[in-house]
C-alpha positions in Angstrom: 4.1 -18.4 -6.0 1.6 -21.2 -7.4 -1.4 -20.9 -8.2 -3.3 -22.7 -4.8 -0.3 -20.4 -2.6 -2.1 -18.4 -0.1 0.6 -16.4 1.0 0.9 -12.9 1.1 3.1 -11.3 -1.0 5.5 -8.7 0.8 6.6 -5.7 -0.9 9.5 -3.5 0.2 8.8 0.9 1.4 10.2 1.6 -1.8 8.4 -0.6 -4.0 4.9 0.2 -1.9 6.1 4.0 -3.3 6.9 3.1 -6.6 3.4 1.3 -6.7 1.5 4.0 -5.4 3.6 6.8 -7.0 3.9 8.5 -3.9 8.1 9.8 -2.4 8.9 7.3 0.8 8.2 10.1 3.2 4.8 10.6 2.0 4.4 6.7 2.3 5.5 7.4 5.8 3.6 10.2 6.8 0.2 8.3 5.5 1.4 5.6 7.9 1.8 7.7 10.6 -1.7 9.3 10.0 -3.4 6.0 9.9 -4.2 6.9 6.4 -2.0 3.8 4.9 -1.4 0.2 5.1 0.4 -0.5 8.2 4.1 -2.1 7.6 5.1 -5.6 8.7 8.3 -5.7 10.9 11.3 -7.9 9.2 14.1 -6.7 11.3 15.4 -4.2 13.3 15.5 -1.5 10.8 13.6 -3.2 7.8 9.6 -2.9 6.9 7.4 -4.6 4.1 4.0 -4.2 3.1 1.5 -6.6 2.6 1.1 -6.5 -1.5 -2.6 -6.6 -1.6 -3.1 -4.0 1.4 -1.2 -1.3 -1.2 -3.2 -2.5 -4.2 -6.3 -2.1 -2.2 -5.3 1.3 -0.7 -4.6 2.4 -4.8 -7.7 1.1 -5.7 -9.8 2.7 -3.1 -8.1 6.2 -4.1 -9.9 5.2 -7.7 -13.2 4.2 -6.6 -12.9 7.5 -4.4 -12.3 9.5 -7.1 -14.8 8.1 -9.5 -17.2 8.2 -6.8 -16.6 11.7 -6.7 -16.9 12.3 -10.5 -20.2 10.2 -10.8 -21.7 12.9 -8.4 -20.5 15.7 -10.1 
């Protein structure tokens, strides 16, 4: 991707698990519950994530947590 590229990098259900550290049914279930980045259709049985939806959903789990801690 260059530099000026604005567009989106897609990453596969396993590597939005492997990202978030989370097994593929839990990255599932979050979906389901509304609680995760929603998946982008490729084909008839294949999904994708937007790359910068998961590392926003990882990095609102921190700021959550260190929100959490700071009140404390």
């Amino acid at each position: 991707m260059h530099a000026n590229d604005n567009t989106p990098t897609l990453v596969s259900l396993n590597d939005a698990a492997r990202m978030t550290s989370l097994s593929r049914t839990m990255v599932n279930r979050y979906r389901a519950e509304g609680r995760f980045p929603s998946a982008i259709p490729l084909g008839d049985r294949r999904i994708a994530f937007i790359k910068s939806e998961v590392t926003g959903w990882i990095q609102a789990r921190i700021d959550a947590v260190r929100t959490e801690r700071a009140a404390a």
